[in-house]
N, C-alpha and C positions, 0 to 999 in steps of 0.2 A: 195524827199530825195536823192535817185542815178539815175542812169541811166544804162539803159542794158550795155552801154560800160564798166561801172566799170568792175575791179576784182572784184574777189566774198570774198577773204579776205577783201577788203575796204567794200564792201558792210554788210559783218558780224560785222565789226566792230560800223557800221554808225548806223546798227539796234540795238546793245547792248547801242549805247548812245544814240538811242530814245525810248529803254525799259528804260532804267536808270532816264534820264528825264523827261519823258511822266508817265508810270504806276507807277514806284518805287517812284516817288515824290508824287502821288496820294495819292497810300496807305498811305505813313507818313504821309503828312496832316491830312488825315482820325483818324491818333494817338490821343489818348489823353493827346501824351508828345509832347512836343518841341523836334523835331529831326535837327538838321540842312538839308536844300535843299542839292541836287545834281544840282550842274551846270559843264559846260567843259570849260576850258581858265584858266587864272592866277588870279582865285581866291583865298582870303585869310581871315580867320576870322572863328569866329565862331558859324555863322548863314550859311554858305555854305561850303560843300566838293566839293571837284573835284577828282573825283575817276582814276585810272590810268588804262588805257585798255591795253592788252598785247595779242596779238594774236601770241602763243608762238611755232606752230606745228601744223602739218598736219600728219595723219597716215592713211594708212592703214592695214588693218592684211588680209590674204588670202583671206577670206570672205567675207570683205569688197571690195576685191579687185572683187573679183568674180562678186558682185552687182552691182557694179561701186557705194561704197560710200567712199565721203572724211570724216573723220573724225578729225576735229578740234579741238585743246586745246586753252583753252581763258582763263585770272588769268583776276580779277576786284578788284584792293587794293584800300584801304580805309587807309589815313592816321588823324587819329581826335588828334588833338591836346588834351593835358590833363587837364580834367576839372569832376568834380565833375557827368558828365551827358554821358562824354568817353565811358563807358561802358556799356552803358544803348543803346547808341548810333549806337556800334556795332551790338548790339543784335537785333536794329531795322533795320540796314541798310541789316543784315543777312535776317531775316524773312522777308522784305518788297519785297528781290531779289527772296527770294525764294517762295514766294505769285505771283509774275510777271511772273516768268520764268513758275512758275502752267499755271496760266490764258493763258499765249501763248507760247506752248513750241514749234511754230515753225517760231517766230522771225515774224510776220504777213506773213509768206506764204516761205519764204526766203530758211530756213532749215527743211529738213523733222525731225527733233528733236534736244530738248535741254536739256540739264542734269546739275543738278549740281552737280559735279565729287567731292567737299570737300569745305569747311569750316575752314579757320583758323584763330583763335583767337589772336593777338597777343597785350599783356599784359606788359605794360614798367615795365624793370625790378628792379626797385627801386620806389615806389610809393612816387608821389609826389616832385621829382625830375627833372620833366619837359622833360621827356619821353610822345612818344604819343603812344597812342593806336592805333590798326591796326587788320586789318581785309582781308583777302584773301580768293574770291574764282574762285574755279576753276567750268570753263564748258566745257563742250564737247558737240560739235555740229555737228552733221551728216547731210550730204548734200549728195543725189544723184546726179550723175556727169552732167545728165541728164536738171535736174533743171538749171543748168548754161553756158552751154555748147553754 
């Protein structure tokens, strides 16, 4: 997947899109609805997302400083085109993140934890006007400085 030289940002990122298309594609198979796959590149249609990864911040607060942890903010949008199954879709690509990120919340070994810090819904505002539905969320991911150094 990386290598020791990476940064530890690329390497956060590289584990959220082999949580995303590894476990998260798992469980929706496992659905008893038609979800569309996650896949990463210039995908289009609506049999496949391609979710947007954004490693948005690094923090620490006194505490954290004191540990030696970084504390990472990371947004994962979902944009699904509008279709009769949109919404349904969300609600599964939600649950599916949030079932993965349970089973490993520390990215296979990578982060000493993962959180998901919010959920958000977002609903085209004229229905049936060809607005798409969307989905954000947010993790925060603590790494001791230790682990990468």
């Amino acid at each position: 997947m990386t290598t020791n030289s990476d940064f530890i940002e690329q390497r956060i990122i590289e584990a959220v899109r082999f949580l995303l298309a590894g476990r998260v594609n798992e469980i929706l198979r496992e659905s008893e609805f038609t979800i569309p796959v996650i896949e990463f590149g210039d995908y289009c249609g609506s049999s496949v997302v391609a979710p947007e990864i954004a490693l948005s911040g690094c923090e620490r607060t006194e505490k954290e400083r004191l540990i030696c942890l970084d504390a990472y903010s990371m947004t994962i949008t979902f944009d699904l085109p509008q279709s009769p199954e949109s919404e349904l879709s969300c609600y599964a690509f939600a649950g599916a993140v949030g079932r993965a990120v349970f089973d490993d919340p520390t990215l296979g070994g990578l982060a000493d934890r993962v959180v998901i810090a919010g959920k958000k819904f977002i609903t085209p505002k004229k229905p049936h006007c060809g607005d798409a539905w969307g989905l954000v969320i947010s993790l925060r991911i603590t790494i001791a400085v230790r682990n990468y150094q």
